[in-house]
PASE-859981 format. One record per residue (C-alpha): z negated, x, y. Coordinates in Angstrom, 1 decimal. Example, Ala and Ser with C-alpha at 12.3 -4.5 7.8 and 13.67 -1.06 7.14 Angstrom:
REM residues 2
<atom><zz>-7.8</zz><xx>12.3</xx><yy>-4.5</yy></atom>
<atom><zz>-7.1</zz><xx>13.7</xx><yy>-1.1</yy></atom>
***
This chain:
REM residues 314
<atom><zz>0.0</zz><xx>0.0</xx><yy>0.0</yy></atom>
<atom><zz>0.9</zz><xx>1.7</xx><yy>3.4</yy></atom>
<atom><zz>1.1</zz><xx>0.8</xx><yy>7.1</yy></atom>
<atom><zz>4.4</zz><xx>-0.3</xx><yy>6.9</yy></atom>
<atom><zz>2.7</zz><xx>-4.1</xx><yy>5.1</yy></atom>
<atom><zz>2.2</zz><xx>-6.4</xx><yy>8.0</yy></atom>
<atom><zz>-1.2</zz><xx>-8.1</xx><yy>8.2</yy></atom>
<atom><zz>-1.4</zz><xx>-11.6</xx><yy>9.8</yy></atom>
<atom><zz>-4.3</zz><xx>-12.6</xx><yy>11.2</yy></atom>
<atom><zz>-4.9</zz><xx>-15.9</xx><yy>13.0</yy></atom>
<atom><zz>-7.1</zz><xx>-15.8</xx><yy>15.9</yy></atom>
<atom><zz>-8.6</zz><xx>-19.0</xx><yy>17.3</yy></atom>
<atom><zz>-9.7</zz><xx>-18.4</xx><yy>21.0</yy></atom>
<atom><zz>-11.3</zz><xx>-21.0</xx><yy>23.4</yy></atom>
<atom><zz>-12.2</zz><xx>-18.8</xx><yy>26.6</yy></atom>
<atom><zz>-15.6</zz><xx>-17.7</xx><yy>25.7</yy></atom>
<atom><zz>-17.0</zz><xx>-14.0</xx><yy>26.1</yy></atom>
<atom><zz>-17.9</zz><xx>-14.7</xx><yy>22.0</yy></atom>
<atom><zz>-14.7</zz><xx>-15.7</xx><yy>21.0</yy></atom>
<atom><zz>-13.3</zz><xx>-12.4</xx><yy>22.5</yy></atom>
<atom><zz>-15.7</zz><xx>-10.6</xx><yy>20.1</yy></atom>
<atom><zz>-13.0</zz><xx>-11.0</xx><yy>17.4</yy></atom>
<atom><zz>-11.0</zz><xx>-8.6</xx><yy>19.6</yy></atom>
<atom><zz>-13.2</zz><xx>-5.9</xx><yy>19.4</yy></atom>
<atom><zz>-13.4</zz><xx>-6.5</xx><yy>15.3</yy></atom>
<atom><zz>-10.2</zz><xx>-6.1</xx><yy>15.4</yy></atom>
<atom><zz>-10.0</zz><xx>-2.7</xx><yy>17.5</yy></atom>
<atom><zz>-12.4</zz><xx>-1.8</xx><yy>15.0</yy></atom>
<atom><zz>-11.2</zz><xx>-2.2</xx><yy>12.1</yy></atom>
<atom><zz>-7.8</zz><xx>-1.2</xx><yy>12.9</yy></atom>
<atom><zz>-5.8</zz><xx>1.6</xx><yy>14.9</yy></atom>
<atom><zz>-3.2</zz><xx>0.6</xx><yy>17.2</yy></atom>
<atom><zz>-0.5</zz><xx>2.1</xx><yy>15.0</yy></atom>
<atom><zz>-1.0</zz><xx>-0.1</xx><yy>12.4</yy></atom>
<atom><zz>1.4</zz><xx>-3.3</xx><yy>11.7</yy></atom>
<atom><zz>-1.0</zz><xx>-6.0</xx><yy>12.6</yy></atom>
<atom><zz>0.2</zz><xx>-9.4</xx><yy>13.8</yy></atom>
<atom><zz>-2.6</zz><xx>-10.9</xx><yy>15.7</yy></atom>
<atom><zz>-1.7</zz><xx>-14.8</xx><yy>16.3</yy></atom>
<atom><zz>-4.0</zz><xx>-16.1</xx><yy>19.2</yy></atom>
<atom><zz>-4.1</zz><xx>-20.1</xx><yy>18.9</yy></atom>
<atom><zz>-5.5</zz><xx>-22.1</xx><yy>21.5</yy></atom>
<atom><zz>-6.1</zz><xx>-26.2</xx><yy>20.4</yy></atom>
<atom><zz>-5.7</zz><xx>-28.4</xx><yy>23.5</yy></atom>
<atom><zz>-8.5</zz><xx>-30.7</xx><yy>23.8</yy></atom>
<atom><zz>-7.8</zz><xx>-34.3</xx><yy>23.5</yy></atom>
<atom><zz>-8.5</zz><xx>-37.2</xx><yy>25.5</yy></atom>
<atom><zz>-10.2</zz><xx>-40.0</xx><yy>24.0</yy></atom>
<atom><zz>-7.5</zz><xx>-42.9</xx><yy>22.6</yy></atom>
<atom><zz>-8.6</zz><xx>-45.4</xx><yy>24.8</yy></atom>
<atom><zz>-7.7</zz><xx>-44.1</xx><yy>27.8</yy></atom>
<atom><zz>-4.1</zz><xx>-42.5</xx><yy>26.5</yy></atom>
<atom><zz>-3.6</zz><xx>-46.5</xx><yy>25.6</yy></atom>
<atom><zz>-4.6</zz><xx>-47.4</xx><yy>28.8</yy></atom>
<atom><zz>-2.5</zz><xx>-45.1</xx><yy>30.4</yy></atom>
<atom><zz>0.7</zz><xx>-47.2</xx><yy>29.3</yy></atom>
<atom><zz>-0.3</zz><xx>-50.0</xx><yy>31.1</yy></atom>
<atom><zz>-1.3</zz><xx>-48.4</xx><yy>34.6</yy></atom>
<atom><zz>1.1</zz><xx>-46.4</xx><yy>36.2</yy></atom>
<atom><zz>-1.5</zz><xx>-44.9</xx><yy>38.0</yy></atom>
<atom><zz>-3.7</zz><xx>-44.0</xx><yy>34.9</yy></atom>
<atom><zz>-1.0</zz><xx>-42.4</xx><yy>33.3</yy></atom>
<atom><zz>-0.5</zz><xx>-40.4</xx><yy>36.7</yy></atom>
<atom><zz>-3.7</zz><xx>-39.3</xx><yy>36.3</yy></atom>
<atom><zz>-3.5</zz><xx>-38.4</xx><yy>32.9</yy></atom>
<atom><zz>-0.3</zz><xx>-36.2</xx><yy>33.3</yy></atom>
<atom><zz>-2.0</zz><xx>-34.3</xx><yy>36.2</yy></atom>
<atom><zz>-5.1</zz><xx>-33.8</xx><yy>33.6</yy></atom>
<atom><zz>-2.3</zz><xx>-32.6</xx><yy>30.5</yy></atom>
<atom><zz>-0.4</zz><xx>-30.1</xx><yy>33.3</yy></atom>
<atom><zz>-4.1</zz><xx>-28.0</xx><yy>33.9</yy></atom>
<atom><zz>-4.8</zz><xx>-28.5</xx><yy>30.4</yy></atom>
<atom><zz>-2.2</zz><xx>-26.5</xx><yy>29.4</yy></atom>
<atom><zz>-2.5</zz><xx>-24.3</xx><yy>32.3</yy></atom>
<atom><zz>-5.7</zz><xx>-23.4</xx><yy>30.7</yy></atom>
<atom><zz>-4.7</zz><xx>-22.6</xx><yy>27.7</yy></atom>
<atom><zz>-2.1</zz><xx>-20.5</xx><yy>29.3</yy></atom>
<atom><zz>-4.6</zz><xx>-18.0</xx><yy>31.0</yy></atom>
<atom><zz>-6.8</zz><xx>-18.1</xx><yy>27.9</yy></atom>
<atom><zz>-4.1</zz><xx>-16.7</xx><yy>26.0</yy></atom>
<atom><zz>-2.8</zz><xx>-14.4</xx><yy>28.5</yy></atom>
<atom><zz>-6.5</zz><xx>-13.1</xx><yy>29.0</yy></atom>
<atom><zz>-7.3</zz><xx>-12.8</xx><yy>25.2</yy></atom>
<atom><zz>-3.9</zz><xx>-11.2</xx><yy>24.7</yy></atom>
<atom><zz>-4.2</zz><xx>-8.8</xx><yy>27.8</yy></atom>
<atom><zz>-7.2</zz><xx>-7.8</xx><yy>26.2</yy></atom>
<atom><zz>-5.5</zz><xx>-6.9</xx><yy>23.0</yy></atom>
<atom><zz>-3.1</zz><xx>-4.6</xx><yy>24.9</yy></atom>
<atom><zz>-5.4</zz><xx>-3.0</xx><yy>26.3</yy></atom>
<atom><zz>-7.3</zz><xx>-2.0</xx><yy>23.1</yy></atom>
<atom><zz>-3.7</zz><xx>-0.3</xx><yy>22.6</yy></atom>
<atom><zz>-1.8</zz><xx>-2.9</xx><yy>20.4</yy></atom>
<atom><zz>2.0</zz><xx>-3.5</xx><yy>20.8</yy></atom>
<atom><zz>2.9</zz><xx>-6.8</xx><yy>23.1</yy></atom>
<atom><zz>5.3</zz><xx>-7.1</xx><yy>20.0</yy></atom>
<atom><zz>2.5</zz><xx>-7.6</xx><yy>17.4</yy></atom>
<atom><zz>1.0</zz><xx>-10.1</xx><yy>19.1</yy></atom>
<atom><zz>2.1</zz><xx>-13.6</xx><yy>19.1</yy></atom>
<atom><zz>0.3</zz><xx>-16.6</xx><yy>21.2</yy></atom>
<atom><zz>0.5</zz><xx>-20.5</xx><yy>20.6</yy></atom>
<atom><zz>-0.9</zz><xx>-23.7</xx><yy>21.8</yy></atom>
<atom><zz>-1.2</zz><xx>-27.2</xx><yy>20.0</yy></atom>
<atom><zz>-2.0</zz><xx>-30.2</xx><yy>20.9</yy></atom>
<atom><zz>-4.9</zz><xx>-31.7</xx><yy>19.1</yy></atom>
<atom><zz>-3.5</zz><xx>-34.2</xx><yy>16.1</yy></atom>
<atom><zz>-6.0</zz><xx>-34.8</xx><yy>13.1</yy></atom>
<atom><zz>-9.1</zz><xx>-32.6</xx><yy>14.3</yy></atom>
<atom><zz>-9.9</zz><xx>-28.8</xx><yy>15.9</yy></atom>
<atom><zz>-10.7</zz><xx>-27.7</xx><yy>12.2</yy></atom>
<atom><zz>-8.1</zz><xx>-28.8</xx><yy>10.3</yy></atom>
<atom><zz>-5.4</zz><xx>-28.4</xx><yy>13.1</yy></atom>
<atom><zz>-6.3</zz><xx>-24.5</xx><yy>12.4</yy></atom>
<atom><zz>-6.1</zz><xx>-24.5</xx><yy>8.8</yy></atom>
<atom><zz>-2.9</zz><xx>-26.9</xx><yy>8.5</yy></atom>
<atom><zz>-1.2</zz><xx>-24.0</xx><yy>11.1</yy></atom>
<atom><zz>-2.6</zz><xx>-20.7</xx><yy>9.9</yy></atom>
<atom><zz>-1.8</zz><xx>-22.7</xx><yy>6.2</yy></atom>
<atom><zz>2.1</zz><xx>-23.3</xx><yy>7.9</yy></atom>
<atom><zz>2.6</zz><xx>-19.8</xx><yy>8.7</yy></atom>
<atom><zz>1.7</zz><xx>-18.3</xx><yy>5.6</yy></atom>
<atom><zz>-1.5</zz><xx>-16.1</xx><yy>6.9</yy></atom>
<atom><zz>-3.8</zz><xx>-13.8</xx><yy>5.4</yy></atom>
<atom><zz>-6.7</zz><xx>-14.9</xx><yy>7.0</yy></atom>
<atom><zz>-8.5</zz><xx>-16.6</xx><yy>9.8</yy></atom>
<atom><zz>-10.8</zz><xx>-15.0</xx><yy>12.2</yy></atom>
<atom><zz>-13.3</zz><xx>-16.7</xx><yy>14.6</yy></atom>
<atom><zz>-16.9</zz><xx>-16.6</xx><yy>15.9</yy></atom>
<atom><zz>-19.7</zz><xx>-18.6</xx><yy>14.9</yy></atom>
<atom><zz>-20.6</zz><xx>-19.7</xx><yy>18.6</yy></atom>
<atom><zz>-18.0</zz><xx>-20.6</xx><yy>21.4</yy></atom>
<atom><zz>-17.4</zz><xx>-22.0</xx><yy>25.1</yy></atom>
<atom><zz>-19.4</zz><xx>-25.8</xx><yy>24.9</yy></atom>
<atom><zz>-19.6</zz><xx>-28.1</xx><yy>22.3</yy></atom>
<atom><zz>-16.3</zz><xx>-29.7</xx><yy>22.6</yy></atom>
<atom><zz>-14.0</zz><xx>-27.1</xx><yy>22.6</yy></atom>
<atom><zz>-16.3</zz><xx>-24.0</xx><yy>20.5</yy></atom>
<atom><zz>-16.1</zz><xx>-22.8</xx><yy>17.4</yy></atom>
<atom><zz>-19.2</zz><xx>-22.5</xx><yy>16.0</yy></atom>
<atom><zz>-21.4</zz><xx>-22.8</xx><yy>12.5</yy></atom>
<atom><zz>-22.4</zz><xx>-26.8</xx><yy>12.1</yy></atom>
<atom><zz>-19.2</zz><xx>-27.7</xx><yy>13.8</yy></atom>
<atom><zz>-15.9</zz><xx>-26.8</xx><yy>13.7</yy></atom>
<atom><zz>-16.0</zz><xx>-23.2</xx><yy>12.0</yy></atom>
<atom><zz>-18.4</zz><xx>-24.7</xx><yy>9.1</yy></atom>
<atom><zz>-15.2</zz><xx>-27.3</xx><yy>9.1</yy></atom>
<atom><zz>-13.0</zz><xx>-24.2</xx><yy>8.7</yy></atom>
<atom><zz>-15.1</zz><xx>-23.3</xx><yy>5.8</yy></atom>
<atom><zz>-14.9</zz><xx>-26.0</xx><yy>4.2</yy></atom>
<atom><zz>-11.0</zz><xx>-27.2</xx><yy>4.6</yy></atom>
<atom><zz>-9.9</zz><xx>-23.9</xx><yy>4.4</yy></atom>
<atom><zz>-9.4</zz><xx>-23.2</xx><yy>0.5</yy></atom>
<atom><zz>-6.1</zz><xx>-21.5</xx><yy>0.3</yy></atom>
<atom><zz>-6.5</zz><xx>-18.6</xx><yy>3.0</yy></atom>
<atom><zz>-9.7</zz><xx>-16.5</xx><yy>3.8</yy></atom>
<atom><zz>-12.0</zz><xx>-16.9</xx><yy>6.6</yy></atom>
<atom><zz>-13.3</zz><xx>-14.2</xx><yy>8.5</yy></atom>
<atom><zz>-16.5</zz><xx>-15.4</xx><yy>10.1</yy></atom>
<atom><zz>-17.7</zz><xx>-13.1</xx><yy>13.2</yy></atom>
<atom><zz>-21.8</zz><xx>-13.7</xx><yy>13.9</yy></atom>
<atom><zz>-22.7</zz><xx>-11.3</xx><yy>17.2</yy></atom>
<atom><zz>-21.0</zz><xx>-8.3</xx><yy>18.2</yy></atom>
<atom><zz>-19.7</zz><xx>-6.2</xx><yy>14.9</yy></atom>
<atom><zz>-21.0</zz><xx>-2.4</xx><yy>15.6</yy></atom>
<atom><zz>-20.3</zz><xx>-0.8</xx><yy>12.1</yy></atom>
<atom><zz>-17.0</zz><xx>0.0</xx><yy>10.5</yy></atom>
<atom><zz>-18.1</zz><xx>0.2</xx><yy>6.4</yy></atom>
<atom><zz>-17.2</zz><xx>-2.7</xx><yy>4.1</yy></atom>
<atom><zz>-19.7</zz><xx>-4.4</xx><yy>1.7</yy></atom>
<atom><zz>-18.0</zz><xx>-6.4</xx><yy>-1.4</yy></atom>
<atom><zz>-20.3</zz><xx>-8.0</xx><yy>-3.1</yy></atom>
<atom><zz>-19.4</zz><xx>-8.3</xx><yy>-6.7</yy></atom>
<atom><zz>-20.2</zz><xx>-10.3</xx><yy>-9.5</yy></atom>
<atom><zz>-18.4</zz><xx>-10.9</xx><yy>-13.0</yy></atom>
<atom><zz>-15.8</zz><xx>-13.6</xx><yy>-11.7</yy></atom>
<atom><zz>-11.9</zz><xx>-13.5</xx><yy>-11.1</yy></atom>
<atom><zz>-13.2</zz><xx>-14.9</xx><yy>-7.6</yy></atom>
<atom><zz>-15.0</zz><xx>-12.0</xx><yy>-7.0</yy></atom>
<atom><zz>-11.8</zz><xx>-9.9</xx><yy>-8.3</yy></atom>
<atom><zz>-9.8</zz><xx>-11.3</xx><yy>-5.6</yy></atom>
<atom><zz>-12.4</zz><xx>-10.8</xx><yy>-2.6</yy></atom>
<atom><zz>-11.6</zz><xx>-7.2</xx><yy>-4.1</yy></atom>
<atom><zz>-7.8</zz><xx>-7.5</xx><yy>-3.6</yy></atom>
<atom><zz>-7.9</zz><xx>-9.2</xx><yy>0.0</yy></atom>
<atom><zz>-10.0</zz><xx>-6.5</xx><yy>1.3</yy></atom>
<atom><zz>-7.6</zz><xx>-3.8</xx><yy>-0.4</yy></atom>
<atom><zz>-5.0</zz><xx>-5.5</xx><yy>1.2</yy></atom>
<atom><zz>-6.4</zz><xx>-5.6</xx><yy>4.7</yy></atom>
<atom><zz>-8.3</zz><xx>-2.1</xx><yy>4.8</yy></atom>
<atom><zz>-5.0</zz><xx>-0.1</xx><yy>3.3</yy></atom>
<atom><zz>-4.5</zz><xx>2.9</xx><yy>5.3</yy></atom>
<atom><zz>-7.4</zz><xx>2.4</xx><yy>7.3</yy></atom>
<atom><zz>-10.9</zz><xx>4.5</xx><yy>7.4</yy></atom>
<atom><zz>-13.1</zz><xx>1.6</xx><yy>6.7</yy></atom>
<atom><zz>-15.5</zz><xx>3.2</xx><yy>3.9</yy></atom>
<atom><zz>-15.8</zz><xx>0.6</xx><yy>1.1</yy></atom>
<atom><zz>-18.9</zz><xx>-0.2</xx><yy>-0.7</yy></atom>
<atom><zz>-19.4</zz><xx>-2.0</xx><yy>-4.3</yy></atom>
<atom><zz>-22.4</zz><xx>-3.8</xx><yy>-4.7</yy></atom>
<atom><zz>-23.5</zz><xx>-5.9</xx><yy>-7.5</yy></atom>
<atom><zz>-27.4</zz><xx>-7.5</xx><yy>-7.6</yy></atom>
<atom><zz>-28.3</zz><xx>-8.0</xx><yy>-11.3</yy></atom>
<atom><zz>-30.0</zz><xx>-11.6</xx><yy>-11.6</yy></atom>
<atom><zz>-33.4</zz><xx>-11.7</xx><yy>-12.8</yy></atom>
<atom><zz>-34.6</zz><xx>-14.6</xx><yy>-15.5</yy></atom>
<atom><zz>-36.7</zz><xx>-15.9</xx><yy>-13.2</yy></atom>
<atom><zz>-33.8</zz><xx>-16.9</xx><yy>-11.1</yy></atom>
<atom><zz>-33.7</zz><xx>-19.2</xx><yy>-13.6</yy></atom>
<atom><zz>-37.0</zz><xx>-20.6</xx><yy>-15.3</yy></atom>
<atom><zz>-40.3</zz><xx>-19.6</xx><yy>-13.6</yy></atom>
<atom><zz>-41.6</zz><xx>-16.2</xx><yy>-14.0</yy></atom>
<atom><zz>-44.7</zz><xx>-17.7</xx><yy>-16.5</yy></atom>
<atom><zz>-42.6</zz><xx>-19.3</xx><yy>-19.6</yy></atom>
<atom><zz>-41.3</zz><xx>-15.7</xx><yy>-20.3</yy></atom>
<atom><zz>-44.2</zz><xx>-13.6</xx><yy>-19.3</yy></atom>
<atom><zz>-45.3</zz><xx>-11.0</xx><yy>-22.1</yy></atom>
<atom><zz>-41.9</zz><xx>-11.1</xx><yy>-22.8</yy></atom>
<atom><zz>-41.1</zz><xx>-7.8</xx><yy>-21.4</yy></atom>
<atom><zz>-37.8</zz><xx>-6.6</xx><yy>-24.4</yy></atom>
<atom><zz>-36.1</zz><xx>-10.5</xx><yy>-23.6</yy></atom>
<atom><zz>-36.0</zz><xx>-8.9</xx><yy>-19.6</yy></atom>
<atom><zz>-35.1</zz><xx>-5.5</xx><yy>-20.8</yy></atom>
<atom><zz>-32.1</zz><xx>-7.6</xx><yy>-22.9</yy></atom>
<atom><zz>-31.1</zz><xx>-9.3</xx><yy>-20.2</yy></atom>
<atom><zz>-30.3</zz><xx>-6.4</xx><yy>-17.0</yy></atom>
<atom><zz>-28.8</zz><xx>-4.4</xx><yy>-19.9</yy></atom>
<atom><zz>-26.7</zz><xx>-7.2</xx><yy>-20.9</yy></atom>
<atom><zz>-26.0</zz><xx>-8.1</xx><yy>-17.2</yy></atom>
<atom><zz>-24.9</zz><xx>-4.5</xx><yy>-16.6</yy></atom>
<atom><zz>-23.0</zz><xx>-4.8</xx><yy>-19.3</yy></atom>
<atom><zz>-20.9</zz><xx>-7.8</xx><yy>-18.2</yy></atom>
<atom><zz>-20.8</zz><xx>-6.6</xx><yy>-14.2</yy></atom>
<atom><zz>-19.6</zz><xx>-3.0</xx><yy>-15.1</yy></atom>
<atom><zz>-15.5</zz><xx>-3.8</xx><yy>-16.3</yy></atom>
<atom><zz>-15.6</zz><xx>-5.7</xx><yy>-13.2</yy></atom>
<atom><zz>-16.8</zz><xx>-2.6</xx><yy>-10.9</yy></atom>
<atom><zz>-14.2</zz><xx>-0.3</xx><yy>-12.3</yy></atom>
<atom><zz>-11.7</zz><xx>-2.7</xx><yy>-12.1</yy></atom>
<atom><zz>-12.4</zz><xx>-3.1</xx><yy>-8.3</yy></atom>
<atom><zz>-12.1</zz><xx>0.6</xx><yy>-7.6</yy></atom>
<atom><zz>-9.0</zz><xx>0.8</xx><yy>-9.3</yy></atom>
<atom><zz>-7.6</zz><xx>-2.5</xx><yy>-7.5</yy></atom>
<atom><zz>-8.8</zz><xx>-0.7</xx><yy>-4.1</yy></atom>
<atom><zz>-7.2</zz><xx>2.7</xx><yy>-5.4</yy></atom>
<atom><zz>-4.3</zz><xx>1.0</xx><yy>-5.8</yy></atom>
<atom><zz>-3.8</zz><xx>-0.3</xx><yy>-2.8</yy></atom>
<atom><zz>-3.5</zz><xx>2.8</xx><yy>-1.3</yy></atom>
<atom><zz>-7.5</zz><xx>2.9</xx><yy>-0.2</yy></atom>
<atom><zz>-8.9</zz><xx>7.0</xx><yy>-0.7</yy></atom>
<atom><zz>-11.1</zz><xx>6.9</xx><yy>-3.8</yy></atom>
<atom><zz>-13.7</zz><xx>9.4</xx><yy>-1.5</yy></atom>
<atom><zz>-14.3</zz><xx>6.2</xx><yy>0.7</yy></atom>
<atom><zz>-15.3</zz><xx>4.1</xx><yy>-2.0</yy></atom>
<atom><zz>-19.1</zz><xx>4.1</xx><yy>-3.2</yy></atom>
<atom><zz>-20.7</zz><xx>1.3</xx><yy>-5.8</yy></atom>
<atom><zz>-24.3</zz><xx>0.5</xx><yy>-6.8</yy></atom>
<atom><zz>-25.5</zz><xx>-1.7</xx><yy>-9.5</yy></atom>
<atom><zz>-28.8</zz><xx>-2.7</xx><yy>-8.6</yy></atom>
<atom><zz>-31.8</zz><xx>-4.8</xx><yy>-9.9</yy></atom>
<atom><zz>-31.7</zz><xx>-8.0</xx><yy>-8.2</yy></atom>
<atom><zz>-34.6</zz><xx>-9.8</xx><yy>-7.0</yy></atom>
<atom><zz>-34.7</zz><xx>-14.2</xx><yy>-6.6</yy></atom>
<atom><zz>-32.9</zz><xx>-14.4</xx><yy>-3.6</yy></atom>
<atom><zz>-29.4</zz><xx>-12.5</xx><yy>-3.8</yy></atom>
<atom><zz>-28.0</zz><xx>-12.7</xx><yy>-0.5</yy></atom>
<atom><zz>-31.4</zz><xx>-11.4</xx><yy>0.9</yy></atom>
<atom><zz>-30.2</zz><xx>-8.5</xx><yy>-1.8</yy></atom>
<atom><zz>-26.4</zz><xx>-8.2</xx><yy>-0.3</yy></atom>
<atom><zz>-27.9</zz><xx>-7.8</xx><yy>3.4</yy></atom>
<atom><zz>-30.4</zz><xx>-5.1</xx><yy>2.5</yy></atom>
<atom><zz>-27.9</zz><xx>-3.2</xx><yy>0.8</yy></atom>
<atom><zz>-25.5</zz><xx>-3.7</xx><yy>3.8</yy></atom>
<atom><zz>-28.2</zz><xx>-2.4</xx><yy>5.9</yy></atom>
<atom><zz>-28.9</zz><xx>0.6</xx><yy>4.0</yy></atom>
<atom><zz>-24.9</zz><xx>1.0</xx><yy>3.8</yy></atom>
<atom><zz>-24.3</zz><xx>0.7</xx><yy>7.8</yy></atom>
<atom><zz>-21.8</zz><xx>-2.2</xx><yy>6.4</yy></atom>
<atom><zz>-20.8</zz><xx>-4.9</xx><yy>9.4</yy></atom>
<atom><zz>-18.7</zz><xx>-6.8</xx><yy>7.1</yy></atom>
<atom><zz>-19.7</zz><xx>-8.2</xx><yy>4.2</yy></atom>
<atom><zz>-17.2</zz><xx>-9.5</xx><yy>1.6</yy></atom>
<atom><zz>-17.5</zz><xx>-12.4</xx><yy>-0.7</yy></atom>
<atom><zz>-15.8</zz><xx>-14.2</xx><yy>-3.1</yy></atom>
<atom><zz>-16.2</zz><xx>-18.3</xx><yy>-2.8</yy></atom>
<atom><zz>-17.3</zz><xx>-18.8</xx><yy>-5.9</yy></atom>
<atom><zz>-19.2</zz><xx>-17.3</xx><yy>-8.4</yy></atom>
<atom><zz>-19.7</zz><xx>-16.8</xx><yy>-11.9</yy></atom>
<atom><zz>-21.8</zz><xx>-19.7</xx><yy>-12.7</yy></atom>
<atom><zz>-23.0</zz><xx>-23.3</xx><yy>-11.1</yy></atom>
<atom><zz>-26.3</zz><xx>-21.4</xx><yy>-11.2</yy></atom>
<atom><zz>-25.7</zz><xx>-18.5</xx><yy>-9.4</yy></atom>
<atom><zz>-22.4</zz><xx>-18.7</xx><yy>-7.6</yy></atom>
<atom><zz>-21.0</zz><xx>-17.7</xx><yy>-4.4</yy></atom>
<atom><zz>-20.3</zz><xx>-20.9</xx><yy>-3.0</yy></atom>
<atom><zz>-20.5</zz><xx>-22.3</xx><yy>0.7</yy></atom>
<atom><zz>-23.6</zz><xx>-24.1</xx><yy>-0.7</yy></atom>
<atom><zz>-25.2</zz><xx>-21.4</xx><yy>-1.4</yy></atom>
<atom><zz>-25.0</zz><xx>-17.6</xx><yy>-1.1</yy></atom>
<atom><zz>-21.8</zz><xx>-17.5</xx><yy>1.1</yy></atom>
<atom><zz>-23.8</zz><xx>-19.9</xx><yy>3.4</yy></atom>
<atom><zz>-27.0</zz><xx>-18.1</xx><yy>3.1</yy></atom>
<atom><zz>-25.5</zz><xx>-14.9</xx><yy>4.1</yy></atom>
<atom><zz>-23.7</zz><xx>-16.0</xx><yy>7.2</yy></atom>
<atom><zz>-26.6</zz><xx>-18.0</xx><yy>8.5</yy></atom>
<atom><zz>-29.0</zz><xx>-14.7</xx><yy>7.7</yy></atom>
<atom><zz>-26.9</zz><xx>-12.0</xx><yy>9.0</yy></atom>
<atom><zz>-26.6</zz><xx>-10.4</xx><yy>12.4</yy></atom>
<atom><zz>-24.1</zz><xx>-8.8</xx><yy>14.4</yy></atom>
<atom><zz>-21.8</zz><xx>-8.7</xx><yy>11.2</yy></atom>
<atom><zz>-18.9</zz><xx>-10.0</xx><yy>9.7</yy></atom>
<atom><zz>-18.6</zz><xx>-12.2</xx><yy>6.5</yy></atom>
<atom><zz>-15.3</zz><xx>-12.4</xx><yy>4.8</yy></atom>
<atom><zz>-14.6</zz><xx>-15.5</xx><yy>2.1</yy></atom>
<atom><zz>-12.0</zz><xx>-15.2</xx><yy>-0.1</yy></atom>
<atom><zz>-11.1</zz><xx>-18.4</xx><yy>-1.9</yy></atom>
***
C-alpha cells in the first residue's frame, strides 16, 4: 500500500471552533504529501414545515423565506471557505479538498450517512460537541445518530483536542476486530503513526460472580491460557494485515494482557501508557457477552475517553 491510494474522508463541519478540531487530526495524522481527499459537508438547516406551507399562500412569507434561504446558504458558504482555508493552510492541495452543501431532506444524521454512503467513502469524521443544539454534532444527538445509521462505513469520532500520533487497535478473536485491523492499515499506510495491538483477556468473573468459582484457582488458570490461546492467531494475523499494507513492522508493538471486569477501562489505560490518541475498534465483538458493540464497550470508550479519537469499524 503506498501514497499513491487515495483516502476519502468525509468531514461534517457546522462553524464551531470543535468541529475545526477534526482539522488538526487530520494535520496529524497525515503529511501534506499524501493523497488525502478531505470532503467538508455543511447540512443547511431547515425551516419547520409549517411555515415553508405557509409560504405558498403569502407572497410575502415566502419573501421572507427566500431572504432567510439566500443567508443560509451564504453561511454555509463561509463555513466552508473558513474550514477549507484552514486546511490549506495546514499545507494540503486546494485540489484534494472538495466542499459541499445540502439541503436538509430526511434528518442531519442520516443526510451524512446517505451522502458519505453515495460517494463511496472510507470513513466519517466529526466531533462529539458542535456550534448549538440545532445545528452541532455531538454525542446524544446527531453524531450518536451517526453511530447508529452508519453501518457500512467507519466513523471517526473526535472527543477534545487529539495531541498524540500512536494508534491503539483493540483486538479480540472476531473477523470484526480483523477488519478494524485492515481499515487502520489502509488509512495509516505510508504514514509514521506507531501502531499498537492490544488484547484484554476476559476474566470468569466477567461472567458469573467471583464467589461460585472461588478455590477454583486451575479452572482460572484454564481459562487465560485458553483465552491466549484463541486471541493469539488473531494478533499475528493483524501484524501481518498491517505489514501488508505497507505499514513498517518497527512501528508496530502488541501486548496481550490480563484483563480485569471492565474492558474499556482496560483499552484506555493501555492507550495511556502507549501515548495512543486514537483508539480503534471493531463494532462488534466476539460474543453477546463481551462484544464491542455501541451498547457497550465502543460506547463506554468514547464516553470515557479524553482528548482522543475512537475509530469504529463496522
Amino acid at each position: 500500500m503506498t501514497k499513491d491510494i487515495n483516502k476519502m474522508i468525509v468531514l461534517p463541519v457546522d462553524g464551531s471552533k470543535n468541529a475545526l478540531h477534526s482539522l488538526d487530526y487530520i494535520k496529524r495524522l497525515y503529511e501534506s504529501d499524501h493523497r488525502i481527499n478531505v470532503c467538508l459537508l455543511y447540512i443547511l438547516p431547515a425551516l419547520p414545515p409549517i411555515l415553508v406551507e405557509e409560504s405558498r399562500k403569502n407572497r410575502q412569507t415566502a419573501a421572507q423565506l427566500k431572504k432567510i434561504e439566500s443567508k443560509n446558504i451564504e453561511l454555509a458558504e463561509r463555513i466552508l471557505h473558513e474550514a477549507k482555508a484552514k486546511l490549506i493552510n495546514k499545507g494540503f492541495s486546494d485540489k484534494c479538498i472538495q466542499t459541499t452543501f445540502r439541503n436538509k431532506e430526511v434528518g442531519v444524521a442520516r443526510d451524512i450517512c446517505t451522502w458519505a454512503h453515495e460517494k463511496t467513502a472510507d470513513t466519517v469524521l466529526m466531533t462529539t460537541r458542535g456550534k448549538s443544539r440545532l445545528e452541532a454534532l455531538f454525542m446524544g444527538e446527531v453524531s450518536n445518530k451517526i453511530l447508529e445509521l452508519c453501518r457500512a462505513c467507519p466513523i471517526w469520532m473526535i472527543k477534545g483536542s487529539v495531541k498524540a500520533k500512536n494508534i491503539l487497535i483493540a483486538l479480540d478473536p472476531s473477523e470484526n476486530a480483523l477488519r478494524a485491523v485492515d481499515h487502520a492499515g489502509f488509512m495509516l499506510s505510508a504514514t509514521a503513526c506507531k501502531i499498537h495491538l492490544f488484547h484484554s483477556k476476559r476474566k470468569l468473573n466477567r461472567f458469573i460472580p467471583k464467589e461460585i468459582f472461588e478455590g477454583a484457582s486451575e479452572l482460572e488458570e484454564l481459562w487465560q491460557h485458553t483465552a491466549e490461546e484463541e486471541i493469539t492467531p488473531y494478533m499475528k494475523k493483524a501484524h501481518k494485515t498491517l505489514t501488508n499494507a505497507g505499514i513498517d513492522a518497527s512501528l508496530i508493538s502488541a501486548r496481550i494482557a490480563d484483563g480485569s471486569r471492565r474492558p474499556a477501562r482496560d483499552i484506555l489505560h493501555e492507550a495511556k501508557r502507549h501515548e495512543c490518541g486514537t483508539v480503534v475498534l471493531g463494532r462488534r465483538g466476539v460474543s453477546n457477552v463481551d462484544e464491542f458493540t455501541m451498547g457497550s464497550i465502543t460506547r463506554k470508550v468514547i464516553e470515557d475517553c479524553a482528548d482522543a479519537a475512537v475509530w469504529i469499524v463496522p
